[in-house]
C-alpha positions as CSV (number, residue, x, y, z in Angstrom):
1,X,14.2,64.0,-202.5
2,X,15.5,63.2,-199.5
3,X,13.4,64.1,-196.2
4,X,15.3,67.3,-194.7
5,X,15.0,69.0,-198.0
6,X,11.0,68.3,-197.8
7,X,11.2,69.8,-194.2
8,X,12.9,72.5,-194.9
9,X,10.7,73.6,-197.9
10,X,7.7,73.1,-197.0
11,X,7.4,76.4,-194.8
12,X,5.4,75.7,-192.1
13,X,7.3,77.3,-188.8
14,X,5.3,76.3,-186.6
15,X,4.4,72.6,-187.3
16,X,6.3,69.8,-186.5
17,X,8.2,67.7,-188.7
18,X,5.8,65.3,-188.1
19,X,3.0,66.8,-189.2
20,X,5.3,68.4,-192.1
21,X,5.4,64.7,-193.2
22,X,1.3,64.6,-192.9
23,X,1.1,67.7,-195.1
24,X,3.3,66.5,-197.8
25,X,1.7,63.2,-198.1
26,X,-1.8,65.6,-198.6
27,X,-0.3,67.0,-201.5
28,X,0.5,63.7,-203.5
29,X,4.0,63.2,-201.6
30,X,5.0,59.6,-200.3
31,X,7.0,61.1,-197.2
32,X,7.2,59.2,-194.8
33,X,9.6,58.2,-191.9
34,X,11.2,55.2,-190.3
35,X,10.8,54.9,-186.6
36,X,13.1,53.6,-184.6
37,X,12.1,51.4,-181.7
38,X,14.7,50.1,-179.9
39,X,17.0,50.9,-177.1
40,X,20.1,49.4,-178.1
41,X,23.1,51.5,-178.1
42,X,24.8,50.0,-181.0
43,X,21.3,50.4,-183.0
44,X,21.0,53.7,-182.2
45,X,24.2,54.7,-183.1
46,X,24.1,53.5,-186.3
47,X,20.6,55.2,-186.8
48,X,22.3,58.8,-185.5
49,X,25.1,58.2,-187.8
50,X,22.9,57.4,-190.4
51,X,20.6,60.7,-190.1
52,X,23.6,62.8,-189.5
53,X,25.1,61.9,-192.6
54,X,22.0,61.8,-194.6
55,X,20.8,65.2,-193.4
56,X,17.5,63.6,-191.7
57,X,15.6,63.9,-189.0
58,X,15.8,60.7,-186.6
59,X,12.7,59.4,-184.8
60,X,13.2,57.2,-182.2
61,X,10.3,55.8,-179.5
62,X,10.4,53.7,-176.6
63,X,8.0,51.7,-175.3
64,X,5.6,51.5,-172.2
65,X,7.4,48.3,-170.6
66,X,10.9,49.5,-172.0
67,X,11.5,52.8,-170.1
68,X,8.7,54.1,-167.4
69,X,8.9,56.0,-164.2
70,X,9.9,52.9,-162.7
71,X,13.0,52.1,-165.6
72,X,11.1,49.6,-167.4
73,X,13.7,46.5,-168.2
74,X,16.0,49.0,-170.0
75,X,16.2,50.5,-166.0
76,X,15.9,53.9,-168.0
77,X,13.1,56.4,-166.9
78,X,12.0,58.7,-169.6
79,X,14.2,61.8,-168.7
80,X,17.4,59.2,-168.2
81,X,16.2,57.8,-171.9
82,X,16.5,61.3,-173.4
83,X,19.9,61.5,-172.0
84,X,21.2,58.4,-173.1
85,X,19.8,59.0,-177.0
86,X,21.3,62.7,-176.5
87,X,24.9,61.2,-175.4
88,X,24.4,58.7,-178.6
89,X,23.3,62.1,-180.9
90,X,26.2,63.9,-179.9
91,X,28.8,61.3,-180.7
92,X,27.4,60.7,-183.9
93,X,27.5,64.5,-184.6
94,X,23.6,65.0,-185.0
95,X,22.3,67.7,-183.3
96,X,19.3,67.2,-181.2
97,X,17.0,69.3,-182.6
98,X,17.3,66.7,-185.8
99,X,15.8,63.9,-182.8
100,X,12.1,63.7,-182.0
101,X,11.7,61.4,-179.4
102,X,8.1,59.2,-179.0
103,X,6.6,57.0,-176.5
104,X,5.1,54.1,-178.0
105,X,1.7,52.2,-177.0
106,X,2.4,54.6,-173.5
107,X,-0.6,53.4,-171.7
108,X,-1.5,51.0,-168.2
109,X,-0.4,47.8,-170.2
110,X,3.0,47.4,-167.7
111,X,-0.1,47.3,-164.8
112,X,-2.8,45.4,-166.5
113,X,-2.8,43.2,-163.5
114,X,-3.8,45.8,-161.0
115,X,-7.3,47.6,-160.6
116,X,-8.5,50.3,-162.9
117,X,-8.1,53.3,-161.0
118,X,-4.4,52.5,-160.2
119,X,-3.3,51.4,-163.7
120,X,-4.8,54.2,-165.3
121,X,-2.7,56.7,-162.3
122,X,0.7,54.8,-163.2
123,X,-0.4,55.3,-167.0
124,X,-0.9,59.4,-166.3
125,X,2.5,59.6,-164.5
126,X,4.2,57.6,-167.1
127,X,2.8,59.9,-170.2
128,X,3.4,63.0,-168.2
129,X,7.0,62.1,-167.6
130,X,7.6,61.7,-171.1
131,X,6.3,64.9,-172.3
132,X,8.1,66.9,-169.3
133,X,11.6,65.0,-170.6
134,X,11.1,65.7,-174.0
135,X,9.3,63.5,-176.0
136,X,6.9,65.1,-178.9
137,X,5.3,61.6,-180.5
138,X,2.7,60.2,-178.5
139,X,1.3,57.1,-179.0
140,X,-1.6,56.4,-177.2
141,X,-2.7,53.1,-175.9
142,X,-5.4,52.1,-173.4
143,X,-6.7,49.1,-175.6
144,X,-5.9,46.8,-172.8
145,X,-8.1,45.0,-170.0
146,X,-7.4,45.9,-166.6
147,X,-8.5,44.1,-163.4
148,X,-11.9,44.5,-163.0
149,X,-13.1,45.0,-166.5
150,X,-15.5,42.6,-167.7
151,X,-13.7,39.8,-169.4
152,X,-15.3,41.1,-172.9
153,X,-12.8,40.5,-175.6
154,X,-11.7,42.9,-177.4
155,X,-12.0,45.4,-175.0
156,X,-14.8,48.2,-175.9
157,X,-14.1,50.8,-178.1
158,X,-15.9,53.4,-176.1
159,X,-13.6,52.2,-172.8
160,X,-10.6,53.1,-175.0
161,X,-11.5,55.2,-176.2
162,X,-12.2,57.4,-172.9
163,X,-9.1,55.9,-171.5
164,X,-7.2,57.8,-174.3
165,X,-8.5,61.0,-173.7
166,X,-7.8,60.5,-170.1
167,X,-4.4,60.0,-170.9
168,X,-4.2,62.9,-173.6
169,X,-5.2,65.1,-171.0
170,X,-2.3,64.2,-169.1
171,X,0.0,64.8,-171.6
172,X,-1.5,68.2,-172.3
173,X,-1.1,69.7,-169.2
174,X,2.4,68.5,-168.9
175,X,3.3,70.2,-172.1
176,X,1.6,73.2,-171.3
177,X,3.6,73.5,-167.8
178,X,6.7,73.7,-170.3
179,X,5.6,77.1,-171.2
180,X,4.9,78.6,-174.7
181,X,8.3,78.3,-175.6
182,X,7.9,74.1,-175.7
183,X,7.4,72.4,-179.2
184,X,4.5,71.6,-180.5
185,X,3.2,67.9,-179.3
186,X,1.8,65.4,-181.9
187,X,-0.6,62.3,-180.9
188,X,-1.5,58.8,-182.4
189,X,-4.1,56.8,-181.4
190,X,-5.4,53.1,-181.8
191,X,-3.9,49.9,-181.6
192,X,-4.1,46.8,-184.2
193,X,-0.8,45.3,-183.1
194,X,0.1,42.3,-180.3
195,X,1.2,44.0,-176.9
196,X,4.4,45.3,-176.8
197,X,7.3,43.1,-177.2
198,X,6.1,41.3,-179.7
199,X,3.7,38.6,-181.0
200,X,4.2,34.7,-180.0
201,X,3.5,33.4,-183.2
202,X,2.1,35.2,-186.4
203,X,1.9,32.5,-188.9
204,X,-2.0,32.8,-189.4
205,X,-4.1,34.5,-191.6
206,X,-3.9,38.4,-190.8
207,X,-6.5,40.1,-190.1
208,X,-6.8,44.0,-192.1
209,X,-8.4,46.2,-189.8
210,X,-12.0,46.9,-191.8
211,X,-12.5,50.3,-192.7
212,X,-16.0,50.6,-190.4
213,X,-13.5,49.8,-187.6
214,X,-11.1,53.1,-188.5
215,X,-14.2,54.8,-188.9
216,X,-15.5,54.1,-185.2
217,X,-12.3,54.4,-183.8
218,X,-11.8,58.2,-185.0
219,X,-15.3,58.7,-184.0
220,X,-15.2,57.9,-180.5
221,X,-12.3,59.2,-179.6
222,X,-12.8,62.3,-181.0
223,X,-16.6,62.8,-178.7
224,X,-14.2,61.3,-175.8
225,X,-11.4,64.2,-176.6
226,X,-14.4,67.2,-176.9
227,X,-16.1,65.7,-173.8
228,X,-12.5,66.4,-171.8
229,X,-12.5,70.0,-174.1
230,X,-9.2,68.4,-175.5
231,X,-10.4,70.4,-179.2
232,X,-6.9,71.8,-179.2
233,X,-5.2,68.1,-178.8
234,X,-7.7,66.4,-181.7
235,X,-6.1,68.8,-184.2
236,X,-2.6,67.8,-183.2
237,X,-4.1,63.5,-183.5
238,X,-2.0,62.6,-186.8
239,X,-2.2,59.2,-187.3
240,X,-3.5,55.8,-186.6
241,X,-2.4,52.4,-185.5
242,X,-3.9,49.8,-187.8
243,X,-3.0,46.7,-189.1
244,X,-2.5,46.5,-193.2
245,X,-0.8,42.7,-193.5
246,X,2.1,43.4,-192.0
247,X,3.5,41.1,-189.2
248,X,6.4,38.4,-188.5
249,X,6.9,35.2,-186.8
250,X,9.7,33.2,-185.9
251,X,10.2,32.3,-189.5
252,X,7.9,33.6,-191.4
253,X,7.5,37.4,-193.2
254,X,3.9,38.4,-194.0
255,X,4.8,40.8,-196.7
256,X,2.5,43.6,-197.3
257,X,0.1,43.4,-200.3
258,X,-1.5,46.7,-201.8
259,X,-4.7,44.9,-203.1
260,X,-5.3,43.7,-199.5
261,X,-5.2,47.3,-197.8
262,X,-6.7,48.8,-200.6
263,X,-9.7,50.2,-198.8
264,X,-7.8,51.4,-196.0
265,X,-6.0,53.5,-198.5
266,X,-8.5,55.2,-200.1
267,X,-10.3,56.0,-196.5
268,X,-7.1,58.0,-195.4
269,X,-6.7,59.2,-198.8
270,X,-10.1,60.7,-198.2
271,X,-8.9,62.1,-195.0
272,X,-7.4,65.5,-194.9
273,X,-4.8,65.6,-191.9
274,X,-4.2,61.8,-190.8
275,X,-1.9,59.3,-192.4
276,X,-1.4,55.7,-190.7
277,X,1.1,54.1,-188.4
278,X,2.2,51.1,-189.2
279,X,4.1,48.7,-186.2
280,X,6.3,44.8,-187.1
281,X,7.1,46.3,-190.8
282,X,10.7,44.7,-189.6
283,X,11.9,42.4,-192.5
284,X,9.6,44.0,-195.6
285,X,11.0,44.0,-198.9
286,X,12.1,47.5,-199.6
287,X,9.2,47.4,-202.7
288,X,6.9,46.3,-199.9
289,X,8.0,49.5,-198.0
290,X,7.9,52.1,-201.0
291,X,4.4,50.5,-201.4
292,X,3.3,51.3,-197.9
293,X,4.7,54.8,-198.0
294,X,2.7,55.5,-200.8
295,X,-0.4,54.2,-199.4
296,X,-0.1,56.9,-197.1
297,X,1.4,54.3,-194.3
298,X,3.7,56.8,-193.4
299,X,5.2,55.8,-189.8
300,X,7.0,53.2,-190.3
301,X,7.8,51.2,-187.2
302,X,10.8,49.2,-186.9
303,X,13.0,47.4,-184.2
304,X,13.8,43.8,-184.0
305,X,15.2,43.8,-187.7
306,X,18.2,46.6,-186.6
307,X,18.7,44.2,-184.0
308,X,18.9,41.4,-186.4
309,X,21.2,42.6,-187.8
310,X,23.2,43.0,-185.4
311,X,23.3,39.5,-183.7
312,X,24.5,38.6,-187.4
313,X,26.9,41.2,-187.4
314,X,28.2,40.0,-184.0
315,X,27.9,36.4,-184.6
316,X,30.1,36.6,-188.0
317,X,32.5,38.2,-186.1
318,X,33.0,35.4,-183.2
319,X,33.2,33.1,-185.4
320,X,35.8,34.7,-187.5
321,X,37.5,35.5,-184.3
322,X,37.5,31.5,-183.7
323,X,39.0,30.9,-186.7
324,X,41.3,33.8,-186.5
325,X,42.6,33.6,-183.1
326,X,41.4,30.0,-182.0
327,X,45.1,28.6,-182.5
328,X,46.7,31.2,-179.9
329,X,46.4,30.7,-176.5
330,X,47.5,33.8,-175.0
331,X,44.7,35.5,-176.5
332,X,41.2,35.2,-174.7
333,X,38.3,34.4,-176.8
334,X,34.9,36.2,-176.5
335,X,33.2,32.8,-176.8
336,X,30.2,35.2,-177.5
337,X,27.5,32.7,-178.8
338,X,28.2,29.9,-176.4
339,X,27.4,33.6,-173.9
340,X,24.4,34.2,-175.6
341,X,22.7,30.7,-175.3
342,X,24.0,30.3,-171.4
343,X,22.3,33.6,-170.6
344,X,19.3,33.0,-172.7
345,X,19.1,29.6,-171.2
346,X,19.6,30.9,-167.7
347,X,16.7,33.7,-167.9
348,X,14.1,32.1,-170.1
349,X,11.5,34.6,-169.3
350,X,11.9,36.5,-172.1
351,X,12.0,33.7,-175.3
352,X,10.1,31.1,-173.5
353,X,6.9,32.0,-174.4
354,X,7.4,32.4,-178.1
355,X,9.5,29.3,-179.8
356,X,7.8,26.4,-179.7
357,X,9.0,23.0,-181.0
358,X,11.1,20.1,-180.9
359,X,14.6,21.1,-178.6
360,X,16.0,21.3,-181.7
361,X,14.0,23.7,-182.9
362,X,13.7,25.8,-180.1
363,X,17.0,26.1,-180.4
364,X,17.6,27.2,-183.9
365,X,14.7,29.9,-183.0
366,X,16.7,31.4,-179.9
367,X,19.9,32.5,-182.0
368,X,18.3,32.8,-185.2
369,X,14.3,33.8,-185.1
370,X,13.4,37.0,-187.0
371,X,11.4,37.4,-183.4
372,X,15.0,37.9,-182.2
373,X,14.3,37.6,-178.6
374,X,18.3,37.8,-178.3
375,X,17.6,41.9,-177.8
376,X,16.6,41.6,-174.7
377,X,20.0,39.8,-173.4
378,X,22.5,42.3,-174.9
379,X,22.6,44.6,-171.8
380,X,23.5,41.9,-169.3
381,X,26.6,42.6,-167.5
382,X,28.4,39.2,-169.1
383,X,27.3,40.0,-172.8
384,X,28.5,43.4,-172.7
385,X,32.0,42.1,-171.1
386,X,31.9,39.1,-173.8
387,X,31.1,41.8,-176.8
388,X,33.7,44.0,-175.5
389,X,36.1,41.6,-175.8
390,X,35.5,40.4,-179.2
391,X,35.5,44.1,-180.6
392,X,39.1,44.6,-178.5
393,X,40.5,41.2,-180.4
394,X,39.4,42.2,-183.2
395,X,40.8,45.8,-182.9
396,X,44.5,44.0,-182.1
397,X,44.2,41.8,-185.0
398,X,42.4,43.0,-187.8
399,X,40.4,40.7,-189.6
400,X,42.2,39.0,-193.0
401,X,40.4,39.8,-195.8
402,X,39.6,36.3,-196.6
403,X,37.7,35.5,-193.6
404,X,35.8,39.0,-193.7
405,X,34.6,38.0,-197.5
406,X,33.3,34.9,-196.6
407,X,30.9,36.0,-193.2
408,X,30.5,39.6,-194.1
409,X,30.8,39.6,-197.7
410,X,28.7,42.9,-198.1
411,X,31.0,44.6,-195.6
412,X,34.3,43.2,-197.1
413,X,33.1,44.6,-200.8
414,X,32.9,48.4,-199.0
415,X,36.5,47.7,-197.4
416,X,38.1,46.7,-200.5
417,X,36.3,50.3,-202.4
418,X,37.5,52.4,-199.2
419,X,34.0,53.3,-198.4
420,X,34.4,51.1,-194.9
421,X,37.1,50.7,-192.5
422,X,37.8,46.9,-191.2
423,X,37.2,47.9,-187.9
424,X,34.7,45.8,-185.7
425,X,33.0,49.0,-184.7
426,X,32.3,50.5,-188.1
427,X,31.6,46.7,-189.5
428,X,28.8,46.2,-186.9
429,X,27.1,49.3,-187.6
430,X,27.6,49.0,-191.4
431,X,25.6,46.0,-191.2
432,X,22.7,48.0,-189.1
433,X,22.9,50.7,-191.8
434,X,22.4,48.2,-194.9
435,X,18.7,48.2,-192.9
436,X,18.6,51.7,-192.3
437,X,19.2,52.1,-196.2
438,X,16.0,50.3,-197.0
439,X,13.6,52.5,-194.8
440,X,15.2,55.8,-195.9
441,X,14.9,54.8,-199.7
442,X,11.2,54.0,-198.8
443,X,10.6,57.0,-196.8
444,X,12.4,59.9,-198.9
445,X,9.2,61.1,-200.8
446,X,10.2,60.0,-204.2
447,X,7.5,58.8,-206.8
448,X,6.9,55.5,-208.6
449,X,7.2,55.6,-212.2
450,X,3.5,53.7,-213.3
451,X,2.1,53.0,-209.7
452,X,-1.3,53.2,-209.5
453,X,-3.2,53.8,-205.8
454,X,-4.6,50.5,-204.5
């Protein structure tokens, strides 16, 4: 059953979809819901189109370093972020009250480097801001060291616990300066995932976050919310971060295994009104997925594979413009992946860090890594000229069928049945959707036939 027609049914006015989700999964359900972390315009116009076609409702979170009161490397603050994903809704014909907007692992990690007091003021502004433009998923995330902690490692619970709170509190009395008219604001807590932006390697042994761990976690923060008589916000708390087997590298897929996170299952089965959140499920089989789902890993977090897919998507399609329209000279070329390794080359900061490896190698990883560092290059002025120009050749000359078969054979099969237009536009998202389809399959609260709970 699809998830609008859970929503819809489940008659609770006054909860949010969210928490609708929560409920459902309490009665035996696996709801769940994909979100959708990533600010890319092309991404998230495929996921609008997506929703607004399907009926669904549309999650979509940015992060702490992505858009903040100071615009983050997007250059978006939280308010301009709600415009921009409203301007993307409306084109795609999905009405925003289908959108809930989150901020994710919102916290003082973009000021780690400055002193206590002043990282944990940025991180009240920045939380603030995003429940006074709108967003109604909170992620909370004060699991970081800041300058001037004591260079224990991992930082203590209890310290992020009260950071949290501090934090929560924030965010409640921005929502309550909304007025009573102002939807309802949900919360998740914890952290069992690398800092956002992504992990520099993660071809080790994972790690499943013990049980006693969970335990503590819930425990502390809840005394930290009472102490700050946050009672009202610890009922609205409805999921946590934690880390079930599920990460990435640069070539490598650690695919989730039931057995594994078994315990972790039956602990939030056990639990009445939380479900888990679940970050880097990018690249999971879609069984892996259903599995999680029902698991009661409900959140689904998911970013650099949309993105993925569509460097491939914009890669096949330079390359078929080169053998399409390398023989004319009056036409001018995109020249769009010699673009993208001249930018990335030029600015390293933002793949540096992660490939290691012979230059080869390194190489390989920066057009091709599941890490897919590329997302951070598409908003430069000169890749947004270059992929502008490639979508306008290919608009003048439409693609021969031949060509389209052989780089995007997926895509050619739904031109040849009608379903798909061979237009560069529609071929690019297409190939987002074909990862969209996978979440919302996983996500739609359908049941196994013979699964057993781990």
């Amino acid at each position: 059953m699809p998830v609008i027609e859970w929503l819809s049914g489940m008659g609770a006015e006054h909860c949010s979809h969210l928490e609708q989700i929560v409920a459902a999964q309490k009665r035996g359900v696996p709801l769940g819901i994909a979100s959708i972390c990533s600010a890319n315009g092309h991404v998230l116009g495929a996921s609008a189109h997506f929703a607004a076609c399907c009926g669904g409702v549309l999650l979509v979170e940015s992060t702490c370093n992505q858009v903040n009161q100071y615009g983050g490397y997007t250059g978006l603050t939280p308010a301009q972020f709600r415009s921009y994903a409203g301007r993307i809704a409306e084109r795609a014909c999905l009405p925003m009250e289908q959108v809930i907007l989150g901020g994710d692992h919102l916290g003082p990690s973009p000021w780690k480097g400055e002193p206590v007091d002043r990282a944990m003021a940025r991180a009240r502004q920045l939380v603030g801001d995003c429940v006074t433009a709108g967003y109604r998923k909170i992620h909370l995330d004060a699991s970081m060291h800041l300058a001037g902690d004591k260079p224990q490692r991992p930082l203590p619970r209890e310290v992020s616990a009260a950071r949290t709170a501090e934090l929560c509190e924030a965010a409640e009395e921005a929502w309550k300066a909304q007025g009573e008219r102002a939807s309802r604001l949900c919360y998740v807590i914890g952290s069992e995932v690398p800092l956002p932006g992504g992990a520099a390697a993660a071809d080790g042994e994972l790690v499943v976050t013990p049980v006693a761990a969970v335990q503590e976690t819930l425990d502390l923060t809840r005394q930290a919310f009472l102490a700050r008589g946050l009672q009202g916000a610890w009922e609205r708390v409805i999921a946590l971060v934690v880390q079930p087997g599920v990460e990435f590298g640069s070539e490598s897929v650690h695919k989730y295994r039931p057995a594994a996170a078994a315990e972790l299952a039956r602990f939030i089965r056990a639990n009445g009104r939380l479900v888990y959140e679940v970050h880097s499920t990018d690249y999971q089989t879609g069984e892996a997925l259903r599995q999680l789902v029902r698991d009661q890993f409900a959140i689904l977090k998911v970013g650099p594979a949309l993105t993925f897919a569509l460097r491939q998507a914009l890669f096949a399609l330079a390359m078929m413009e080169e053998e399409w329209l390398g023989g004319d000279s009056s036409i001018e070329r995109s020249d769009l992946v010699a673009q993208v390794e001249r930018e990335m080359l030029e600015r390293p900061e933002h793949w540096q860090a992660y490939y290691q490896g012979s230059e080869a190698q390194v190489r390989l990883a920066r057009r091709h890594s599941f890490s897919d560092r590329v997302r951070y290059y598409w908003s430069s002025p000169v890749l947004e000229a270059a992929a502008g120009r490639l979508i306008g050749n290919l608009e003048a000359h439409p693609l021969p069928y031949t060509l389209l078969s052989q780089y995007l054979p997926a895509q050619y099969a739904r031109v040849r049945t009608g379903e798909l237009t061979n237009r560069p536009r529609d071929l690019i998202r297409d190939k987002i959707t074909d990862v969209l389809k996978e979440y919302h399959m996983a996500t739609r609260g359908e049941r196994s036939q013979g699964h057993e709970p781990g």
